[in-house]
N, C-alpha and C positions, 0 to 999 in steps of 0.2 A: 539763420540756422537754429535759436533758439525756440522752435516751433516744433509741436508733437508732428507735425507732417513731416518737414523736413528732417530731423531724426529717422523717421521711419525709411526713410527713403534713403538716406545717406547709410544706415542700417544694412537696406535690402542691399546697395551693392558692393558690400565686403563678399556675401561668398559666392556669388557668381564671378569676380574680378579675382579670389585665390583658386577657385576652379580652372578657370583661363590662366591665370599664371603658372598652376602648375603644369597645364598641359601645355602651352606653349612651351616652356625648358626644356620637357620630355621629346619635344618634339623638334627642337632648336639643337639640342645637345647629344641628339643619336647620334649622327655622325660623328661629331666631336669623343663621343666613349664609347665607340668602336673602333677611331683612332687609337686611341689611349688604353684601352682594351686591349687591343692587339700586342701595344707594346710590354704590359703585365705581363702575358702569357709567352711572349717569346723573348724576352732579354729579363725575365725575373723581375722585375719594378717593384718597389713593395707596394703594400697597401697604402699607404699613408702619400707616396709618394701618388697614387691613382684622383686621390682625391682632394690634392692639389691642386691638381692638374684642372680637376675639376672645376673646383673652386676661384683658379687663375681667370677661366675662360667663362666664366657668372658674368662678371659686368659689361662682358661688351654682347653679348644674345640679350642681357638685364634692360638694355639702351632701346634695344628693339620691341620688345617684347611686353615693356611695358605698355607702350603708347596702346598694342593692340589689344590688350587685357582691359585698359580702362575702357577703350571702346564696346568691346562684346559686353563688359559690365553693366555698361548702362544701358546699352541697347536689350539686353536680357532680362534687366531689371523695368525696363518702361514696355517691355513688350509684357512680360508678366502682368502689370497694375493695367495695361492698357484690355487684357483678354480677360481679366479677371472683375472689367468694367469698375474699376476703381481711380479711374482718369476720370471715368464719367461723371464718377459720384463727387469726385472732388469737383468737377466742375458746375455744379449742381449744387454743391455748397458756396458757391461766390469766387472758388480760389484757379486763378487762370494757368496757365500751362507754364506762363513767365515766373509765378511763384515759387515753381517747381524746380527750375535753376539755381538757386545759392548750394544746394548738398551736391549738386554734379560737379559745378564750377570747383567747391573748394578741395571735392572728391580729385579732380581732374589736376587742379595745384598742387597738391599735396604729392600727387602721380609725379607731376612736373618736376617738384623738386628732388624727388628720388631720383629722374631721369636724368637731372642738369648733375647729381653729384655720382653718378655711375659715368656719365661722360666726362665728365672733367677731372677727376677724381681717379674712379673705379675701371676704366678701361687704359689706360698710363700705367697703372698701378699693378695691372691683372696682365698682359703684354711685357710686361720688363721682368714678372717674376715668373711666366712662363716660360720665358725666351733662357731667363737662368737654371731652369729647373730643369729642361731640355738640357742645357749643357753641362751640368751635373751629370743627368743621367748618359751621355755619350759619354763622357770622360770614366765612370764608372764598367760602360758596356761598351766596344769602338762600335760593335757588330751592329749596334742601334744608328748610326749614322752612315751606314751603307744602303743600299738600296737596288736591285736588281736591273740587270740590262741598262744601268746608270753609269755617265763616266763621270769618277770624284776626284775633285783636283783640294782637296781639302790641305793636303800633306803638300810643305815644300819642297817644290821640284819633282814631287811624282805625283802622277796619274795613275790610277788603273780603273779597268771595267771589269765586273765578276757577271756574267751570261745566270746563275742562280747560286742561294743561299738558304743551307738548313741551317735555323737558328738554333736548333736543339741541341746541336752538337759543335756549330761553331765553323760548319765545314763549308769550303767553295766550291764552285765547279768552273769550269771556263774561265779562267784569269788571264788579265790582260795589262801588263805594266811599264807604264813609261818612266823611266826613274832618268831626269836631269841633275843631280844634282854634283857628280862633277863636272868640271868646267871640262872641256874640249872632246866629252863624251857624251852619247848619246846609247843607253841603254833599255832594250825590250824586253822584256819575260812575259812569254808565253807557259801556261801548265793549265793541264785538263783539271785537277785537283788542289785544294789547300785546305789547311788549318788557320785559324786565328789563336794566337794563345798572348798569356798576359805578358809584359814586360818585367823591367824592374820598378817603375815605380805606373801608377794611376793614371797618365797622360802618355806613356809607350807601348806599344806591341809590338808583336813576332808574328810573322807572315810566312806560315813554314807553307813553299810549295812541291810540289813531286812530281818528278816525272818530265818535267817541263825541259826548255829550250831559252837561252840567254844569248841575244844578238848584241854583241855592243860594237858602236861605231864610234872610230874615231875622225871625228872630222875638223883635223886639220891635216892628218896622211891620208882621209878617204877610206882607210882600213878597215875591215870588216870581219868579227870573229865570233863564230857561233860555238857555244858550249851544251852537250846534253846534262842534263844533272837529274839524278834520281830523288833527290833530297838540297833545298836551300830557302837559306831562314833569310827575312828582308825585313830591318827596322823599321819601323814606323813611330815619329812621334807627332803626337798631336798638340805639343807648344806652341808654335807658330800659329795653328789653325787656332787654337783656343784665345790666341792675345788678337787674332785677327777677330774673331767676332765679339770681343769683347772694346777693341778703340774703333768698331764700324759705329759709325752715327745711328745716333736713334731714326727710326720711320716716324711717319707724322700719329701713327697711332701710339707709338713709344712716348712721347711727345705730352708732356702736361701741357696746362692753359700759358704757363710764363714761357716756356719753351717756345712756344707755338707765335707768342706775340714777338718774342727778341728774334724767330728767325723772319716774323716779316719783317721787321726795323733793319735788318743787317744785309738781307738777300737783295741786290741790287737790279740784276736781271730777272727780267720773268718768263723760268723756265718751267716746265712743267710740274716739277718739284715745286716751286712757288706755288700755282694754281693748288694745287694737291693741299697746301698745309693751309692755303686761306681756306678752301671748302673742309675742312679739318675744323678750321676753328668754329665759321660757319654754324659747322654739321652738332656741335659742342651745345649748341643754344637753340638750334630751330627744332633737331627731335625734340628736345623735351617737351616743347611748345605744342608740337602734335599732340602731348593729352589732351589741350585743354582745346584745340580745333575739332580734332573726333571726338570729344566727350559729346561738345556742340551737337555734332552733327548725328550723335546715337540718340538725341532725344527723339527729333523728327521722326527719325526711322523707328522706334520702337512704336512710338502714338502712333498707329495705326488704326484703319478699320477694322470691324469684326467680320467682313467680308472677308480681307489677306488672310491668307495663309502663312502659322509660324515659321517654317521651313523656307516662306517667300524674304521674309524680313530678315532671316539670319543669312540667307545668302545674298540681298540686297547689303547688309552690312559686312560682309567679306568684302564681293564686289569693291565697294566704297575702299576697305582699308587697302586690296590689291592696287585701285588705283593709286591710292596715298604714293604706295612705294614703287608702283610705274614713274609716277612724276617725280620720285626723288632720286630714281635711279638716272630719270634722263636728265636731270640737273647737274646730280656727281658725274657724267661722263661727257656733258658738254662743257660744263665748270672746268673739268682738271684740264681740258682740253684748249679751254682761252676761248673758247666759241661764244661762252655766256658767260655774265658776273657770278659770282660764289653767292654772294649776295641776293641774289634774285632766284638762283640755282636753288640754293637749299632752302629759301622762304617760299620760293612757290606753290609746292604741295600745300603748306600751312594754309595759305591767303586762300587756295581755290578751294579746300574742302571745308578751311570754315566758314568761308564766304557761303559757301551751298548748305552748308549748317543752318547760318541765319536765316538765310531763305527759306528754305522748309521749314524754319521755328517759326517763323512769321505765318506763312501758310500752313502751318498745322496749328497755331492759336489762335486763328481765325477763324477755324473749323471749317476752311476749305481744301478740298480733298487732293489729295496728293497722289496723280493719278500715276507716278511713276512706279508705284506700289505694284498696282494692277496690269500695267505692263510687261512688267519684268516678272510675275508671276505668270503670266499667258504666255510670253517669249517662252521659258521655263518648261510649258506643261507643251507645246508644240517640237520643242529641241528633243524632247524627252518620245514624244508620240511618232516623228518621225525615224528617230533612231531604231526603235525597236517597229515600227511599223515593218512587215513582210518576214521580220526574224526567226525563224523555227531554231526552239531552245533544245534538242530530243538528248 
């Protein structure tokens, strides 16, 4: 690393790698802040609370999004020196294509370690203080933990479904309520309309409805007695729901690295939840690993010919990283499933595309031609000629 080459080159792939990084976020986090969006503009959320929120949900898209930032970095930095005939020249001056690797490698490490302390770390971290910050804001707003044509069994001993909800105002339409909560009855309310209004303290509300119908059964006489009412208020608190999601067990992604290792020691049976929190732990140590397997594998593909086309090389490098997360996808679903080891599951993407890294570093330092360039460039220009072949655009 201490080489005017290698600086240079470790140099060129910072801003192609914060380019990528930024637009990966923007494009990992749309949906994520039009969730969240949504919720500013219709239950009031402050600001500050927005960008929280934001902030919660960084490291775990940070875990992904890294590996393929490092990747398009180099592949966009060696595709640049390679069209700019600057591969050539260095090769021309004695220095081989191997030389070339210590700024990726430590580029690609350095990646790694950011990645291993965003999953170990930063997504445990970001998951427990959004899941609080969520229930903050429900407890502040109830009307935030409803949800249309949904039936919520939140509140103990009642149920209801609300058919729709203007948030602007607070108000129901179609209400539907099953209230058990005394013992040897069984109570319905039915009303076309409702209000939501506040209680007495931060954790209760009033459920004023109109207009409606109350069926209550007693069943232990079988008795049955309907009431019309133009106006009736129905407590709601959300105590019970609040200490209930507050003693549920963490999920494996709630779940730091000590957490992760004491529930394999403890968990006896291996049940699905088992597989789940090994490919957890797995998943903790093998992403990171993918910087420095697709760093590998972005050299090959950038050194290219001056035949290729750059449009060929950056969609052979998507390609490459879609496979990456085809193979880890089908790893996390045969893993949690007992079908494969966790173990093999989440390292096999790593092994197969580095493995294919080396290969092609091998044969492109050899200066034998790497003919899968030119194919997937031709496949490319005929997928493209037959689609639009016979098409009238008028």
């Amino acid at each position: 690393m201490n080489t005017a080459v290698n600086r240079y080159i470790f140099k060129e792939l910072i801003p192609p790698y914060t380019m990528n990084l930024l637009f990966f976020i923007f494009v990992f986090l749309m949906r994520q802040v039009l969730e969240i969006t949504n919720v500013v503009v219709n239950y009031q959320v402050s600001l500050m609370a927005f960008f929280l929120m934001l902030a919660y949900s960084m490291p775990y898209f940070l875990a992904y999004i890294i590996p393929m930032s490092v990747m398009m970095s180099v592949l966009l930095t060696f595709l640049r020196l390679s069209n700019d005939n600057e591969i050539v020249a260095l090769k021309a001056s004695g220095i081989s294509l191997y030389h070339l690797l210590p700024p990726v490698i430590v580029f690609s490490v350095l990646n790694a370690l950011l990645t291993a302390y965003m999953a170990i770390y930063g997504i445990p971290w970001g998951q427990q203080s959004y899941k609080q910050m969520a229930l903050n804001v429900v407890q502040s707003n109830f009307s935030v933990g409803l949800k249309e044509r949904q039936f919520n069994d939140s509140f103990d001993g009642v149920m209801f479904y609300v058919n729709k909800i203007d948030f602007k105002d607070n108000s129901l339409g179609d209400i539907y309520i099953e209230d058990q909560r005394n013992e040897g009855f069984s109570t319905t309310i039915v009303s076309p309309k409702g209000r939501i209004l506040d209680g007495k303290d931060k954790l209760s509300f009033i459920l004023s409805l109109y207009n409606g119908v109350i069926n209550q059964v007693n069943l232990k006489n079988r008795a049955v007695h309907s009431i019309q009412f133009d106006s009736y208020d129905l407590q709601l608190d959300l105590k019970h729901a609040v200490q209930k999601i507050r003693g549920k067990k963490r999920n494996r992604k709630e779940m730091n690295l000590k957490e992760l290792v004491a529930f394999l020691k403890t968990e006896k049976t291996k049940s699905k939840k088992y597989y789940s929190v090994w490919v957890e732990f797995h998943k903790k140590f093998s992403i990171p690993f993918a910087c420095i397997a697709l760093g590998i594998l972005a050299v090959p593909l950038g050194v290219q010919s001056s035949s290729t086309r750059k449009s060929a090389s950056l969609g052979l490098g998507l390609i490459a990283f879609l496979i990456y997360y085809l193979l880890l996808s089908a790893g996390l679903v045969f893993s949690e499933a007992g079908n494969l080891s966790p173990v093999l599951g989440m390292w096999m993407p790593n092994f197969i595309m580095g493995g294919l890294g080396v290969f092609l570093l091998i044969r492109t330092a050899n200066d034998r031609p790497v003919e899968i360039f030119y194919r997937i460039n031709q496949f490319g220009i005929k997928i493209v000629q037959t689609f639009f072949r016979g098409r009238s655009f008028d």
